[in-house]
N, C-alpha and C positions, 0 to 999 in steps of 0.2 A: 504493500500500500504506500508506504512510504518513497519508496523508488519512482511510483505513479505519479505522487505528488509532485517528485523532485525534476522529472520528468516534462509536465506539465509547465512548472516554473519556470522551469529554463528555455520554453518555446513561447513562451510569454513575455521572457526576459531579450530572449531574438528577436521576436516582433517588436520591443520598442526599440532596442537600436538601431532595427534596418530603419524603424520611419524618422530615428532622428540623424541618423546618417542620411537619409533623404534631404530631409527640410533644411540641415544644414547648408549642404550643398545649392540648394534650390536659393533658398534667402538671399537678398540683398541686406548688404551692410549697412546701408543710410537708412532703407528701409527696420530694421531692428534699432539703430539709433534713435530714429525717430520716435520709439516706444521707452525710452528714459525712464521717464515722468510715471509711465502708467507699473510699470513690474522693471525699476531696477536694479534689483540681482538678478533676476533671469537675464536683461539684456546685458551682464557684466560678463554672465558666466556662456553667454552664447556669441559674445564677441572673443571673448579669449578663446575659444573655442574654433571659427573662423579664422583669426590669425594665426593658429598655428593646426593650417588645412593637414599638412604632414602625419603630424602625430595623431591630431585626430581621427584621419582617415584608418589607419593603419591601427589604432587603438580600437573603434568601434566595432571594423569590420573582422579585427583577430579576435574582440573577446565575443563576437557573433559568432564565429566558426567555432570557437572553443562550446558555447551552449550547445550550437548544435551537434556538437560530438558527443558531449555528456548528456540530452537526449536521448540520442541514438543508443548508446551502450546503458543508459537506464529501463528503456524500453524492452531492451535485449534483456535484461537481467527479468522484469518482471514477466516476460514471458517464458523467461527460461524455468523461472521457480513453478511459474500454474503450468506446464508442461511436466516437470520433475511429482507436481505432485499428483496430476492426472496418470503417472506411469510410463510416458513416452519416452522409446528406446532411446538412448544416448546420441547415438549418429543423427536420427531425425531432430532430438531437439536443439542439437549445435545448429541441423541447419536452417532450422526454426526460426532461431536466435537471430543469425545473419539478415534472416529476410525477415523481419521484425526490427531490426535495426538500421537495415535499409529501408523498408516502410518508414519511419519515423522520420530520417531525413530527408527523405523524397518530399512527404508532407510538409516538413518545414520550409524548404527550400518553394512550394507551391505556396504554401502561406505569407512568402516576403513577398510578393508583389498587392497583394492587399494595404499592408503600411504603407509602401514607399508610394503606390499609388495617391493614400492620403495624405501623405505627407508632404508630396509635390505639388498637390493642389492648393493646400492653405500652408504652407515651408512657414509661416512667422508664429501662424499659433502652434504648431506641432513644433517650432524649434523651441517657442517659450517654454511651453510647458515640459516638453524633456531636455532642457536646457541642465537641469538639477542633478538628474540620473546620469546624462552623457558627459558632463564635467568633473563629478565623481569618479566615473568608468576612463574615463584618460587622464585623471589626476593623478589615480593608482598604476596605471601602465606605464607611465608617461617615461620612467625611468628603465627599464626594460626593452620598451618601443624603441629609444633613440639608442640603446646599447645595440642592438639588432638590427636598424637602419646603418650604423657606422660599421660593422660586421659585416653587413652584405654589401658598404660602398667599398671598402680593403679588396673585395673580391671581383668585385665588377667592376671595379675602376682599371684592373689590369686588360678589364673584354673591351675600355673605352664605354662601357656603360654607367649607369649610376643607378640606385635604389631609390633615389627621393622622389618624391610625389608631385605631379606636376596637378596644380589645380584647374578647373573647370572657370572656363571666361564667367567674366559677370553676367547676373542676367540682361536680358535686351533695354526693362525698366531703369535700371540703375546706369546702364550705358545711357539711356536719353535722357537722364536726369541729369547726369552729369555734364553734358554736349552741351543741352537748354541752361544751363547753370554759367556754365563760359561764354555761351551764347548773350546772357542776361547782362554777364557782367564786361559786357565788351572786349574781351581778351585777342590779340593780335589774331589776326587769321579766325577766330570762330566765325560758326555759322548763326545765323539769323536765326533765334527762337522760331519762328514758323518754319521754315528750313528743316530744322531737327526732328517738330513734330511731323510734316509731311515726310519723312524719310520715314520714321517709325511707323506709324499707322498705313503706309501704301504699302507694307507686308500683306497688313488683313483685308485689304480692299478687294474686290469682286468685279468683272466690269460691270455685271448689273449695277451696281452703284455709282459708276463715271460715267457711262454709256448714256447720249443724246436719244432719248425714249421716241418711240414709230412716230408718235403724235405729233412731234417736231421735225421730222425727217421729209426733207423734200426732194425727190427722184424725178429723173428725167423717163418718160414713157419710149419704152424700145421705137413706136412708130412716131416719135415725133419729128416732126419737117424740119429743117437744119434753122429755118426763122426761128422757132420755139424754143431750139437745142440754146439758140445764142442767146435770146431773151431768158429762159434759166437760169446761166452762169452769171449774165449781168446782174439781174435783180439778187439771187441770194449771195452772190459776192465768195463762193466756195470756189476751189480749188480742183473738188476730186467732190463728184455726185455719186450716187448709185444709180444704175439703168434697170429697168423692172419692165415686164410684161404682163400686163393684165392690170395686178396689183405688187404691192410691196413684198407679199408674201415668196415672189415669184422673181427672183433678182438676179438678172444675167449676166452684169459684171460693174467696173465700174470705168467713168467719164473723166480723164482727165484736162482739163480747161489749159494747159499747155500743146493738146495735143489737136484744141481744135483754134487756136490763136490762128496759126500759119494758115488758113485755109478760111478768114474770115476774106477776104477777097474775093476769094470764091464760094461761097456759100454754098452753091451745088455742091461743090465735091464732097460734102461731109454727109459723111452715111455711119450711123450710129456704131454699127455693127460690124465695120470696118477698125473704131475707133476704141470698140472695147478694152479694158483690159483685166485681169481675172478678178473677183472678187476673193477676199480671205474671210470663212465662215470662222465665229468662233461660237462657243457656248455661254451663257451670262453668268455660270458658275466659274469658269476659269480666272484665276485670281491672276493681279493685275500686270503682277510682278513676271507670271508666264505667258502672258498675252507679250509685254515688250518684248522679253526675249524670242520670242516666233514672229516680231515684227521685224526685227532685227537679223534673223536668218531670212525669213523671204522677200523683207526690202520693200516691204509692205506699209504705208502711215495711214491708213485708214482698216478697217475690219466692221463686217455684217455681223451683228450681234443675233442669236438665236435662240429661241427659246427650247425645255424640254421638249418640246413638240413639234422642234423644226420649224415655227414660224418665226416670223421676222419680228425681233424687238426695238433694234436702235443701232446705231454705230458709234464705234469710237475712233478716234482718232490718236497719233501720237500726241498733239499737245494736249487733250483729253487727260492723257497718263501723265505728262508733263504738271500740269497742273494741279494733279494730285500733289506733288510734292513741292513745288515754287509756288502755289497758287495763282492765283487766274492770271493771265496771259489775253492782255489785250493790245490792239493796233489802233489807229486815226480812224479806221474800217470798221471796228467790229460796232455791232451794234448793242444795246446797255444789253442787258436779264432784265428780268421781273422783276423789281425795287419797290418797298414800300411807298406809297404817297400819303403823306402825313397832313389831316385835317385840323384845324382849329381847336376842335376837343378832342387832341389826342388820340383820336381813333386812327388808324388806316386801312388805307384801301391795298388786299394784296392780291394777286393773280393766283389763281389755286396752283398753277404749276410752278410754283416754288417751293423750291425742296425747303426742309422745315430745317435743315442744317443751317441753312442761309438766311432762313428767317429766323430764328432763337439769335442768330449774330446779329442783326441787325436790330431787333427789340429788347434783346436781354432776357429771353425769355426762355421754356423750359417745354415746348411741349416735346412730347415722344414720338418718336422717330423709330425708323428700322424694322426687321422682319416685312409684314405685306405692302408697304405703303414707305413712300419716300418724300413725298410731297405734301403740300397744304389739303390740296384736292383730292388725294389718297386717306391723310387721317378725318377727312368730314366722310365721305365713304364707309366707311370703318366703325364709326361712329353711329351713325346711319343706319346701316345695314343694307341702305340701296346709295342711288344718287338723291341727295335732299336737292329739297325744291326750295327757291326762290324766299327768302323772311325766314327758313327755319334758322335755330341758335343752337348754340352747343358751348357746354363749358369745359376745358380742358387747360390744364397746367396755370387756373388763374385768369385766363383770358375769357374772352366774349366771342366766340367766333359766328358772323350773320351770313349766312350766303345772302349776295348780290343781285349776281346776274347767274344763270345756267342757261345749257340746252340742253338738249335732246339725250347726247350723251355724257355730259360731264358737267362741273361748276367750274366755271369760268372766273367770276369775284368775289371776293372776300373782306367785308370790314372786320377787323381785329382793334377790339378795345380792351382795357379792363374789368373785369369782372367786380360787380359790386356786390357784398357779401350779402345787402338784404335782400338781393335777388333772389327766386327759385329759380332750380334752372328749367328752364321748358322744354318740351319734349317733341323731338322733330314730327313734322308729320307725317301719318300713316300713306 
């Protein structure tokens, strides 16, 4: 019984160093500094810990292997004894034993990935909390650890190897903390606070999320007459169109406005379909950072964005991507975005298709954003549960949101006020 017990403890006692061997690892430093105030022995004993990644490492993960050895041979034992006294022939319970004590570290070793998993998730509160135990656990090795690391440098220093531990880069958080910080403080050569943050977050971007949505997309039609082709390029002021037949859905390549300059003399001679050139399909799931790279091997600055289902959602272009990270990119040419127009009583007027990123920058406001909807015109929807019609209200993040103007398939304007708190809020209509 006893052996069961001790058994038991000692995989219990592996389970918390692997998650604090995780979280260690995983934690940023500033970020644990920054908890001083709230539990300063923990953050005393999980910073000295951190600085000296060496010994830590090498401490946690030898007296981990060590439990799970004294496991394994406790488990052995307890089986060997209810076998002895069941009667089981000698030869069979040796090899009983074996695979009973191969059992037991099989199991443990399947059980470290449950810790480390949680402990990689939230690394600040699994490092605080076994901050105490793990300090402990390499305060006693610690003399031992470094007699054993200079042992096997003697030896491997002759192969031109070494034994020391090389640590794990910071995390990406604490890299942009630190960039934004030199950024802040003017330091020779840093980068622009926005800079930093677009470099960081165009990791997790999506093109659905850059990507100029169908609704705005203006295509030239495969039969159009070389008058229309030219009036196209002039009015929207693009570069590179997509050519479509039928509908958008159906997109045969794309228009490049260099290729139809030389042949404005002659107008006859420009036949669409001579002028093609291929389209690049991507998906809206493809994140952003693999969309440039494949623009960059096929020499491609524009791409057809597509939905799960093969239908056409929007295009993006290279400065599209650009923009993610230097932010907006305009010329004498381009023409504004959707901008708030701000009335006498503080209300404004906004166009539903502005994205609500753009608008919380622009009012200081908070509403939510992401998953189905990206826009003004997406969270009344939503809201909703159809397209609201014309006078309905909706309150969200504090605001007063009115539809305007709608049609047929979508809300068009939007006044945005303040929400006054003796208001009810009203209930769109059915």
């Amino acid at each position: 019984m006893l052996e069961l017990l001790a058994a038991g403890a000692a995989l219990a006692g592996r389970t918390l160093l692997q998650a604090a061997d995780a979280a260690i690892l995983a934690v940023g430093e500033d970020e644990v500094i920054a908890h001083e105030r709230k539990a300063p022995r923990e953050v005393r004993w999980l910073l000295q810990l951190k600085r000296d990644p060496e010994t830590t490492a090498t401490a946690l993960r030898g007296a981990s292997s060590s439990l799970l050895a004294f496991a394994a041979v406790a488990a052995a034992i307890v089986v060997g004894d209810a076998l002895f006294v069941a009667g089981v022939h000698p030869v069979s319970r040796t090899t009983l034993q074996l695979l009973a004590g191969l059992l037991a570290g099989a199991v443990a070793l399947a059980l470290d990935l449950a810790p480390r998993s949680l402990a990689s998730a939230s690394p600040l509160s699994w490092g605080l909390s076994l901050s105490g135990p793990a300090w402990l656990v390499c305060r006693s090795l610690r003399g031992p650890v470094r007699l054993m690391l200079r042992l096997f440098d003697a030896v491997l220093l002759r192969q031109g190897a070494t034994a020391r531990y090389t640590p794990p880069p910071p995390p990406l958080q604490e890299i942009e903390k630190i960039l934004s910080e030199e950024a802040r403080g003017g330091a020779p050569g840093a980068p622009a606070p926005e800079l930093v943050h677009g470099l960081f977050s165009f990791a997790d971007r999506t093109v659905k999320e850059i990507m100029v949505p169908r609704t705005r997309v203006v295509g030239v039609p495969i039969d159009a007459t070389p008058q229309q082709v030219i009036e196209l390029l002039a009015e929207e002021g693009h570069t590179r169109m997509p050519v479509y037949e039928g509908d958008l859905d159906n997109i045969k390549g794309v228009l490049h406005a260099k290729d139809v300059i030389p042949l404005l003399a002659h107008p006859e001679l420009i036949v669409l379909q001579d002028l093609l050139r291929p389209a690049l399909f991507v998906p809206w799931t493809k994140p952003v950072g693999e969309l440039l790279r494949e623009m960059q091997q096929k020499r491609s600055l524009i791409a057809m964005v597509v939905d799960e289902y093969g239908g056409f959602s929007g295009i993006v272009s290279l400065e599209d991507i650009l923009e993610e990270i230097v932010g907006e990119i305009r010329d004498e040419h381009d023409r504004e975005g959707p901008q708030p127009q701000f009335g006498p009583d503080g209300s404004a007027l906004v166009r539903a298709e502005m994205r609500l990123e753009d608008l919380n920058r622009a009012l200081g406001s908070q509403l939510p954003g992401g998953g189905d909807f990206e826009t003004l015109g997406g969270l009344l929807n939503s809201c909703a549960g159809a397209i609201p019609q014309a006078g309905d209200r909706f309150y969200v993040g504090g605001l007063e949101l009115t539809v305007v103007q709608r049609d047929d398939r979508r809300v068009r304007l939007v006044r945005v006020s303040r929400a006054k708190a003796s208001q009810p809020p009203p209930q769109p209509r059915p």
